[in-house]
Biopython code that builds the backbone (N, CA, C, O; Angstrom):
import numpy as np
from Bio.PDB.StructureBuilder import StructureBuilder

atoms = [
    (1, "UNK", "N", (87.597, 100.384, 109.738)),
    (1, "UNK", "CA", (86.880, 100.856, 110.897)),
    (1, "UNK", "C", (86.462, 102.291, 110.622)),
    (1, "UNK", "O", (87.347, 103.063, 110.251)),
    (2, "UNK", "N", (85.262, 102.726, 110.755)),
    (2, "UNK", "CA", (84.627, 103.679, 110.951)),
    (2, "UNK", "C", (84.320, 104.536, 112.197)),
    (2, "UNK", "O", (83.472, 104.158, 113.004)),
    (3, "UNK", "N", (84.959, 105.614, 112.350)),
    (3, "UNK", "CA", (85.017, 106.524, 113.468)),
    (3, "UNK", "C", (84.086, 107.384, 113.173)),
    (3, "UNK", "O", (83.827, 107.702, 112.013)),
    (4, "UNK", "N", (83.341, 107.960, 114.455)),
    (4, "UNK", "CA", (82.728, 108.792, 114.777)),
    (4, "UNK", "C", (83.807, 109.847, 114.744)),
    (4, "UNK", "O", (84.916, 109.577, 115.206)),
    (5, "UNK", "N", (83.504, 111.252, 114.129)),
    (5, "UNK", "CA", (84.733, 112.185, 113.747)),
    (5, "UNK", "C", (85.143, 112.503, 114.675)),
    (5, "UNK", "O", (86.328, 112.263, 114.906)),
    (6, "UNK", "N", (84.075, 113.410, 115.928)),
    (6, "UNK", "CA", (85.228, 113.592, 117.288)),
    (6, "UNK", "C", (85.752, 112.682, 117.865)),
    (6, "UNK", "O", (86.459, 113.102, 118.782)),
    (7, "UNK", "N", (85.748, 111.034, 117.720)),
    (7, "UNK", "CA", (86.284, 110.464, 118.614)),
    (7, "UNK", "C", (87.826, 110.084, 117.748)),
    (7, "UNK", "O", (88.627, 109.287, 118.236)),
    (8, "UNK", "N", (87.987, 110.537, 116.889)),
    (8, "UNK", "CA", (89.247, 110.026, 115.928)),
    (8, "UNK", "C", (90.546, 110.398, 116.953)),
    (8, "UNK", "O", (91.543, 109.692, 116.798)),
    (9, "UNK", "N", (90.596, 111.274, 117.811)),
    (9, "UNK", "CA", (91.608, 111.658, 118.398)),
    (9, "UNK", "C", (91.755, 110.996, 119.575)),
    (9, "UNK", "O", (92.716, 111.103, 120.337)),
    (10, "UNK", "N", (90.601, 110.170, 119.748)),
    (10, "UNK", "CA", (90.781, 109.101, 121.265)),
    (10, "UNK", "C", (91.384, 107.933, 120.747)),
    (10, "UNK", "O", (92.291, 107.368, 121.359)),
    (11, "UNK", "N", (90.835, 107.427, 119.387)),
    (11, "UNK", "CA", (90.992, 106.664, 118.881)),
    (11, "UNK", "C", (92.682, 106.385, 118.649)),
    (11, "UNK", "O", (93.423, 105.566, 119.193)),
    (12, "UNK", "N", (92.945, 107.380, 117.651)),
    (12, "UNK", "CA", (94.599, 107.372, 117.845)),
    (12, "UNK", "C", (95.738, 107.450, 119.090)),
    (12, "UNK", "O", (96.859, 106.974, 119.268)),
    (13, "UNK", "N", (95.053, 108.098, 119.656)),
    (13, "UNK", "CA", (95.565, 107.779, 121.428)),
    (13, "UNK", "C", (95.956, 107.270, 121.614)),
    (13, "UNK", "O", (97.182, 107.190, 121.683)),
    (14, "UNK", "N", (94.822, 106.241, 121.925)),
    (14, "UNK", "CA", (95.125, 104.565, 122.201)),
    (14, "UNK", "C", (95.327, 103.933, 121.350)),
    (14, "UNK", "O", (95.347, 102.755, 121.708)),
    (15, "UNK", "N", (95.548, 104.085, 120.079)),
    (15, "UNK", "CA", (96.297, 103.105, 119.035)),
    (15, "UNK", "C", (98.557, 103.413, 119.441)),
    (15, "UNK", "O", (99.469, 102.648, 119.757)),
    (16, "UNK", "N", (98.467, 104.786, 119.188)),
    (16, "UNK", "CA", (99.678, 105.350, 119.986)),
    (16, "UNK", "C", (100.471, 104.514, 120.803)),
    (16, "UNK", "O", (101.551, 103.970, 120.574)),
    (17, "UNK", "N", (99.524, 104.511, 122.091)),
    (17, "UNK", "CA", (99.628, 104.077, 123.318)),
    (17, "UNK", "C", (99.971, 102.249, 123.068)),
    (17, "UNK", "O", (101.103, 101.938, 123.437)),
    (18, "UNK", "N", (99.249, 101.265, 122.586)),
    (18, "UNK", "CA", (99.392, 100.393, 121.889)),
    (18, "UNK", "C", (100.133, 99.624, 120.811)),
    (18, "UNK", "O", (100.280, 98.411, 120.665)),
    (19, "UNK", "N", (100.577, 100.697, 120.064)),
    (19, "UNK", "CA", (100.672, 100.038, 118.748)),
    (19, "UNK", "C", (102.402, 98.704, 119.043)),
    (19, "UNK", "O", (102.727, 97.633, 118.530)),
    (20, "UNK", "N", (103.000, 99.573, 120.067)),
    (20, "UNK", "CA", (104.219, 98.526, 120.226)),
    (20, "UNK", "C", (103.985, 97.634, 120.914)),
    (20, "UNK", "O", (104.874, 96.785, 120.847)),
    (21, "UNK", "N", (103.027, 97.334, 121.718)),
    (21, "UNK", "CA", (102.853, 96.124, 122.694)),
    (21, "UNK", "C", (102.271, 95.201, 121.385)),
    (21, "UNK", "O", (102.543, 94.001, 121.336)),
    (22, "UNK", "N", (101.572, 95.757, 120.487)),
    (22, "UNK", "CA", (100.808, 94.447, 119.475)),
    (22, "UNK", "C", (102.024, 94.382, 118.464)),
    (22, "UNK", "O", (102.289, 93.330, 117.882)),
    (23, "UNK", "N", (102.343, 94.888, 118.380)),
    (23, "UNK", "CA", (103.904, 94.758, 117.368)),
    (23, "UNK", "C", (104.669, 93.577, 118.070)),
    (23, "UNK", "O", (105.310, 92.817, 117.345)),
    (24, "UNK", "N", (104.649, 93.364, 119.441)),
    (24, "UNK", "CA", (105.765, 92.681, 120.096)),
    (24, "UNK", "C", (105.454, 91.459, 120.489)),
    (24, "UNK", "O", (106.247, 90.568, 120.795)),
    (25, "UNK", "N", (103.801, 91.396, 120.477)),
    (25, "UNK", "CA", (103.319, 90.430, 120.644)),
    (25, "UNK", "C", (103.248, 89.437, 119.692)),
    (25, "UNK", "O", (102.963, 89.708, 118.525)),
    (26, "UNK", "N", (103.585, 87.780, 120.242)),
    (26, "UNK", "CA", (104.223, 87.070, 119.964)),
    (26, "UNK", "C", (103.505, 86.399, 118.859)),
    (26, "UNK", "O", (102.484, 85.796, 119.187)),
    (27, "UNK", "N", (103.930, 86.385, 117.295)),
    (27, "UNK", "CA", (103.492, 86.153, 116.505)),
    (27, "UNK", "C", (103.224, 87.388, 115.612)),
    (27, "UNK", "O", (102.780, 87.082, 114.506)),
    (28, "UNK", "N", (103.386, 88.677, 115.826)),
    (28, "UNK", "CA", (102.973, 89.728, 115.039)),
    (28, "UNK", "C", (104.078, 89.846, 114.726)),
    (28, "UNK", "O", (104.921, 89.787, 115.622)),
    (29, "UNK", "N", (104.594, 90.100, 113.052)),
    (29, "UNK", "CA", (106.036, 90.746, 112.254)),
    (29, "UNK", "C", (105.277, 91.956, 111.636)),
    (29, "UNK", "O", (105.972, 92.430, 110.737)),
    (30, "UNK", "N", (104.196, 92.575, 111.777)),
    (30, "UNK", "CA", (104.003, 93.687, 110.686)),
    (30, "UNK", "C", (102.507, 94.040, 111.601)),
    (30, "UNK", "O", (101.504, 93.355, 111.796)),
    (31, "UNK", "N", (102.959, 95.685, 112.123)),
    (31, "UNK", "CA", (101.255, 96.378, 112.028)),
    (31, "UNK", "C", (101.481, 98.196, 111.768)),
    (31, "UNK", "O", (102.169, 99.126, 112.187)),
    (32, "UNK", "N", (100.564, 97.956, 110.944)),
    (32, "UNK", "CA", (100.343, 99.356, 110.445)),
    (32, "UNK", "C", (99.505, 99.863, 110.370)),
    (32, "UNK", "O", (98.757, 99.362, 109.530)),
    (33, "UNK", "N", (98.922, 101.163, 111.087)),
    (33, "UNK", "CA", (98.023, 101.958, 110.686)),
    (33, "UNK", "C", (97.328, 102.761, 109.524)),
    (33, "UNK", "O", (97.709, 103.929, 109.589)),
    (34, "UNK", "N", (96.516, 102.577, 108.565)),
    (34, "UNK", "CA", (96.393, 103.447, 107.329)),
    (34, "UNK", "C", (94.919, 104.059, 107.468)),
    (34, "UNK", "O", (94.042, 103.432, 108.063)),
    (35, "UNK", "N", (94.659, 105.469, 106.819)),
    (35, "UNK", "CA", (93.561, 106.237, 106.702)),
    (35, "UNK", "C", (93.355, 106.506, 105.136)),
    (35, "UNK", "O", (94.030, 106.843, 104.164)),
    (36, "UNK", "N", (91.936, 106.136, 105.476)),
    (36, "UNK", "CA", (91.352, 105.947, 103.609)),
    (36, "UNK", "C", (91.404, 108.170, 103.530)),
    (36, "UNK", "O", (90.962, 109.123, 104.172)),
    (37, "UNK", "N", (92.094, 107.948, 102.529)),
    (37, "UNK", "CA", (92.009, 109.737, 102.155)),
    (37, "UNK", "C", (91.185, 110.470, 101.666)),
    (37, "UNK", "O", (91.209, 111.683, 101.872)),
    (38, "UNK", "N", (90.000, 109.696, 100.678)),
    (38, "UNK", "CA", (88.716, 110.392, 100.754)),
    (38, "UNK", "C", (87.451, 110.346, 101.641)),
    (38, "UNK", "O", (86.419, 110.992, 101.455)),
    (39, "UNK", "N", (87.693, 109.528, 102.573)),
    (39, "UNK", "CA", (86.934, 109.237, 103.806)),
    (39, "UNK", "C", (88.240, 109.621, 105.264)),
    (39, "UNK", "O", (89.212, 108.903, 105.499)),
    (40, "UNK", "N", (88.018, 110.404, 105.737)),
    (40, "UNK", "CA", (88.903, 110.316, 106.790)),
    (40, "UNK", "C", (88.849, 110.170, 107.758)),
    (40, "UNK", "O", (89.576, 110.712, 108.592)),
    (41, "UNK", "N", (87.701, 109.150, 108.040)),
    (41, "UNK", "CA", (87.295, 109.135, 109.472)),
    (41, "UNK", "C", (87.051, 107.514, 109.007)),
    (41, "UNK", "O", (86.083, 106.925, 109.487)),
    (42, "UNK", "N", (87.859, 106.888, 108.163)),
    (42, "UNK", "CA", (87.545, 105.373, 107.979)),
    (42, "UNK", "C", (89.532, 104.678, 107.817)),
    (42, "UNK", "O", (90.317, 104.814, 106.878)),
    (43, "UNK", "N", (89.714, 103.984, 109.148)),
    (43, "UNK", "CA", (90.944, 103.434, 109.104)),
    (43, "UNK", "C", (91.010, 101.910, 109.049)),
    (43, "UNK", "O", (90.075, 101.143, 109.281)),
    (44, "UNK", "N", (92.275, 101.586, 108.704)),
    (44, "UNK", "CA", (92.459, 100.085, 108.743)),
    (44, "UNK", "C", (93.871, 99.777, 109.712)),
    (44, "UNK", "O", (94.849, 100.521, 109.792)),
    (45, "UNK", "N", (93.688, 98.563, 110.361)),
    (45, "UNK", "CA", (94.932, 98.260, 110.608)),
    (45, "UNK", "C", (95.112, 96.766, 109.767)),
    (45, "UNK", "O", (94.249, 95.915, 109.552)),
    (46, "UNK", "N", (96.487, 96.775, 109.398)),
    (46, "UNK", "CA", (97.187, 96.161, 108.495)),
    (46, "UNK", "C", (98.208, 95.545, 109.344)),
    (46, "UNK", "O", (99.162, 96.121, 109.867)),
    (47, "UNK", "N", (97.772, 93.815, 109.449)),
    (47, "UNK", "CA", (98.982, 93.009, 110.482)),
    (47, "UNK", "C", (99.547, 92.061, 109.629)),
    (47, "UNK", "O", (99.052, 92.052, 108.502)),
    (48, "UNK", "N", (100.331, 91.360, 109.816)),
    (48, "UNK", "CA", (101.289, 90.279, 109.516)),
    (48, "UNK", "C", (101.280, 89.260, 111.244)),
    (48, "UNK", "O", (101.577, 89.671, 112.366)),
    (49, "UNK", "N", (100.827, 87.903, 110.815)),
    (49, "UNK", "CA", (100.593, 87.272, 111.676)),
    (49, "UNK", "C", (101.521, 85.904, 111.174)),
    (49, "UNK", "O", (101.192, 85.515, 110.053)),
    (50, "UNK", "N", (102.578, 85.150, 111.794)),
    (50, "UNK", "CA", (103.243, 83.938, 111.784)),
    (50, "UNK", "C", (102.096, 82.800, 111.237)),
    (50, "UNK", "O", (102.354, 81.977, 110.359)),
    (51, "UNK", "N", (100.632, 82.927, 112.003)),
    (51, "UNK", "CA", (99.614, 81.853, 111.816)),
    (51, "UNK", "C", (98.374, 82.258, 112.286)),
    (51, "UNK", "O", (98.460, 83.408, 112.716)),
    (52, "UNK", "N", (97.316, 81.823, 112.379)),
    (52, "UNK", "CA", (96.279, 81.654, 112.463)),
    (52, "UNK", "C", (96.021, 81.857, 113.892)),
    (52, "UNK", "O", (95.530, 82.857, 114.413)),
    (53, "UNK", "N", (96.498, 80.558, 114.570)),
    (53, "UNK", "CA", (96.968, 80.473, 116.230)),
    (53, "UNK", "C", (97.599, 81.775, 116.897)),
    (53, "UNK", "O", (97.378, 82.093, 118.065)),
    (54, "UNK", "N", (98.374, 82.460, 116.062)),
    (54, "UNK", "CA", (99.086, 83.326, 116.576)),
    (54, "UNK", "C", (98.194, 84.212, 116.792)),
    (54, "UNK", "O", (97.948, 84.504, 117.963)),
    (55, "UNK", "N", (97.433, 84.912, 115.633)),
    (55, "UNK", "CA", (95.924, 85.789, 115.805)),
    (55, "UNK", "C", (95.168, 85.695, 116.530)),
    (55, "UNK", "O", (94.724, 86.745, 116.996)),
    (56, "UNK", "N", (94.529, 84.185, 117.090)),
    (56, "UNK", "CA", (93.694, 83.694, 117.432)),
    (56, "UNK", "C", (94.222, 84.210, 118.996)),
    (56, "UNK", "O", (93.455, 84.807, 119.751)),
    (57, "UNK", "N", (95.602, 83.897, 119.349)),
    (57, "UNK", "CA", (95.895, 84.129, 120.956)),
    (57, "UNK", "C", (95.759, 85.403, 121.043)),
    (57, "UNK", "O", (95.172, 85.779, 122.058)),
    (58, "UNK", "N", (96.279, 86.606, 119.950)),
    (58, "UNK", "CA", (96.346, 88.016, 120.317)),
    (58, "UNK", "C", (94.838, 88.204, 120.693)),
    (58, "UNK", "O", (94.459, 88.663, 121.771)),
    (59, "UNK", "N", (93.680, 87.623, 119.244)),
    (59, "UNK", "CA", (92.386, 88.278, 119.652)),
    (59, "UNK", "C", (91.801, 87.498, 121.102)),
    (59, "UNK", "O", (90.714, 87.903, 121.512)),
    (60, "UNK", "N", (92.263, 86.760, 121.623)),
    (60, "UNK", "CA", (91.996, 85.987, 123.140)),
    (60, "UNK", "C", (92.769, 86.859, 124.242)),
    (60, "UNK", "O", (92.541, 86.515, 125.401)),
    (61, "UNK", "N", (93.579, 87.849, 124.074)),
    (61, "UNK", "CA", (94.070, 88.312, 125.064)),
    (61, "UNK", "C", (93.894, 89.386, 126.147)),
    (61, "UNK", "O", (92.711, 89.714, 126.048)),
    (62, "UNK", "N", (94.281, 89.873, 126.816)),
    (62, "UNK", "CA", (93.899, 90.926, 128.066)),
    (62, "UNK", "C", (94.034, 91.795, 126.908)),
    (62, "UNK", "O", (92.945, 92.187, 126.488)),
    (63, "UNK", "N", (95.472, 92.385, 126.004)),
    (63, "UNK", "CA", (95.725, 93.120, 125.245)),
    (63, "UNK", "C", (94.887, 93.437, 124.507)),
    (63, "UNK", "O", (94.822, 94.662, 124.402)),
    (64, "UNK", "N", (93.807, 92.615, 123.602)),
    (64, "UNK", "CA", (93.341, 92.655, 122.613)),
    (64, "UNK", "C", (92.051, 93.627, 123.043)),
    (64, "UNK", "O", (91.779, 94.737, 122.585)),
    (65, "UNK", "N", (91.320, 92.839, 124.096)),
    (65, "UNK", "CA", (90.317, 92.957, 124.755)),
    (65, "UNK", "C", (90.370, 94.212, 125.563)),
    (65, "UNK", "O", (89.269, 94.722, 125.769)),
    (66, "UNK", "N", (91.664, 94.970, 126.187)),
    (66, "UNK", "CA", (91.826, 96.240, 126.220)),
    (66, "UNK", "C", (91.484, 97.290, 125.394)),
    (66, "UNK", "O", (90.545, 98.086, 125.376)),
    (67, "UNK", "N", (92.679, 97.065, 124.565)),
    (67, "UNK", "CA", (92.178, 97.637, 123.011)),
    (67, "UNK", "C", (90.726, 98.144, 122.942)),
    (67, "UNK", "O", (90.211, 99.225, 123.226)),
    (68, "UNK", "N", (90.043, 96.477, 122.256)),
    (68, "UNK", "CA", (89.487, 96.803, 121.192)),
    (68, "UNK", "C", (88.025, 97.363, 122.541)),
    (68, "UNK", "O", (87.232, 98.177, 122.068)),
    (69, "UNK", "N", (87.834, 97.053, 123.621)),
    (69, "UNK", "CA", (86.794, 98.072, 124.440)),
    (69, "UNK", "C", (86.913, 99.773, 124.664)),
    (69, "UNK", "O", (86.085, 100.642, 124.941)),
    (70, "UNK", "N", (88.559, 99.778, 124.364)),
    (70, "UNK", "CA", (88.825, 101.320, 123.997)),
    (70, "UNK", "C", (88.319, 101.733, 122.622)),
    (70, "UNK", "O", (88.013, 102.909, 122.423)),
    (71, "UNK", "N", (88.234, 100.941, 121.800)),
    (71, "UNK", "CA", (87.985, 100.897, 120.216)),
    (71, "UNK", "C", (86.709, 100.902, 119.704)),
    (71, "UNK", "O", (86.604, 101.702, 118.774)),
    (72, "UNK", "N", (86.123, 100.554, 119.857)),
    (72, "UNK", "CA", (84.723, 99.940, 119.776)),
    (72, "UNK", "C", (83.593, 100.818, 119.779)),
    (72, "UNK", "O", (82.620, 100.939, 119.035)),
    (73, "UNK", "N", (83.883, 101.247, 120.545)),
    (73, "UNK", "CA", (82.567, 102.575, 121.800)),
    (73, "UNK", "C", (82.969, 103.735, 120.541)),
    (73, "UNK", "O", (82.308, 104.767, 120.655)),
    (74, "UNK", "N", (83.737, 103.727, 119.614)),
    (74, "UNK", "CA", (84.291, 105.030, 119.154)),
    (74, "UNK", "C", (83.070, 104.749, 117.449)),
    (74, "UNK", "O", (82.597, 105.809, 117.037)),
    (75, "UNK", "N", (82.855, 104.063, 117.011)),
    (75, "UNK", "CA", (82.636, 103.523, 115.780)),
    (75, "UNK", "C", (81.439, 103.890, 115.325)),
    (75, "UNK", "O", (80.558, 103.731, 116.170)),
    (76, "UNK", "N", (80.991, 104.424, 114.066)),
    (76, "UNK", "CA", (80.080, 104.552, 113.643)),
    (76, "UNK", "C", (79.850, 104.134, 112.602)),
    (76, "UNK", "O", (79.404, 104.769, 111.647)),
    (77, "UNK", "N", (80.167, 102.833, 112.653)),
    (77, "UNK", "CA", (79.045, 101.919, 111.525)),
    (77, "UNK", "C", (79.917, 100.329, 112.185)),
    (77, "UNK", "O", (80.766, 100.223, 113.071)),
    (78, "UNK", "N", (79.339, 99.399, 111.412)),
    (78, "UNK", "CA", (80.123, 97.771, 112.026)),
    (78, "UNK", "C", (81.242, 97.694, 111.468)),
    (78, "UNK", "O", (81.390, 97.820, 110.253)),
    (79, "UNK", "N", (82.355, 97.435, 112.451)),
    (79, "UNK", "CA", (83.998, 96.749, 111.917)),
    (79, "UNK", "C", (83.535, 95.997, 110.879)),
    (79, "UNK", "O", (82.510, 95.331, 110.733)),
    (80, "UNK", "N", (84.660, 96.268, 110.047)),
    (80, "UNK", "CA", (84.448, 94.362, 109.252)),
    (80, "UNK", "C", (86.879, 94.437, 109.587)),
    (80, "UNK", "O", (87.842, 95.125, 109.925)),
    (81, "UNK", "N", (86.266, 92.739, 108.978)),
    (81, "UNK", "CA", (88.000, 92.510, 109.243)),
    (81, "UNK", "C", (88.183, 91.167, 108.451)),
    (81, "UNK", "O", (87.319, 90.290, 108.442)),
    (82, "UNK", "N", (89.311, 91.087, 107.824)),
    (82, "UNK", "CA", (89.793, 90.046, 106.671)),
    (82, "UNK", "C", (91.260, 89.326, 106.877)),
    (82, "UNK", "O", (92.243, 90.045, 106.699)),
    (83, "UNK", "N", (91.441, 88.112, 107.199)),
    (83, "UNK", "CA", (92.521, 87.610, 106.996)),
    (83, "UNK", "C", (92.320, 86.974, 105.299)),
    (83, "UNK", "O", (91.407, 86.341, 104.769)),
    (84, "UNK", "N", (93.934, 87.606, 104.681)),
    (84, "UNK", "CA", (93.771, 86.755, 103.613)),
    (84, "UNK", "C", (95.265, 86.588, 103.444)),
    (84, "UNK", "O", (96.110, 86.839, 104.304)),
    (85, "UNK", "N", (95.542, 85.994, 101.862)),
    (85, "UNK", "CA", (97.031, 85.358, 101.570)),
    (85, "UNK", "C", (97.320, 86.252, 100.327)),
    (85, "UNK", "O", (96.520, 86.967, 99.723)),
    (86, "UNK", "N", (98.498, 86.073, 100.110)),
    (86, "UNK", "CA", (99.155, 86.617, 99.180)),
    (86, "UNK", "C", (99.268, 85.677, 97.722)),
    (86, "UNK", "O", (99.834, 84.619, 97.450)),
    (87, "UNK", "N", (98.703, 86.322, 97.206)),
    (87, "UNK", "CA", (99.077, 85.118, 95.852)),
    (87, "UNK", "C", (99.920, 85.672, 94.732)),
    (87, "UNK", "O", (100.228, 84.957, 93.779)),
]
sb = StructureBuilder()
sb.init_structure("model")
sb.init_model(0)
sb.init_chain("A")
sb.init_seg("    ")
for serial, (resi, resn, name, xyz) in enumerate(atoms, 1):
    if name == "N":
        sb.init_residue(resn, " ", resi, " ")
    sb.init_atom(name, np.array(xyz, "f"), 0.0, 1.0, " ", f" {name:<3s}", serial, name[0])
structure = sb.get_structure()
């Protein structure tokens, strides 16, 4: 995700504010915040999801949909986002 630079501090806010309700939510074992260090206004979040279904309910939720309308409005260029596997 790509932030607009002044909004990086709203942004973390509400990640702050958040980050344990999506941690607790049912099906998440792993979320982490990381910032690319030669770009610093470009972050990722990094989840661990039980399944597919499990993702699928978080991104269907009041939670998610909170979030990511706090999230969104902040961005200066398009999200991208990847589920993949470990091989």
């Amino acid at each position: 995700m790509g932030f607009v630079p002044d909004q990086i501090d709203a942004f973390l806010e509400n990640f702050e504010k958040n980050k344990d309700k999506i941690r607790h939510f049912e099906g998440c074992s792993h979320l982490q915040l990381l910032r690319d260090i030669q770009h610093t206004h470009q972050f990722f979040t990094y989840s661990h999801w039980e399944s597919e279904e499990h993702l699928n309910n978080y991104r269907n939720s009041a939670l998610f949909k909170e979030v990511w309308a706090n999230t969104k409005n902040k961005f200066n260029q398009r999200p991208e986002a990847w589920s993949v596997d470990a091989v």
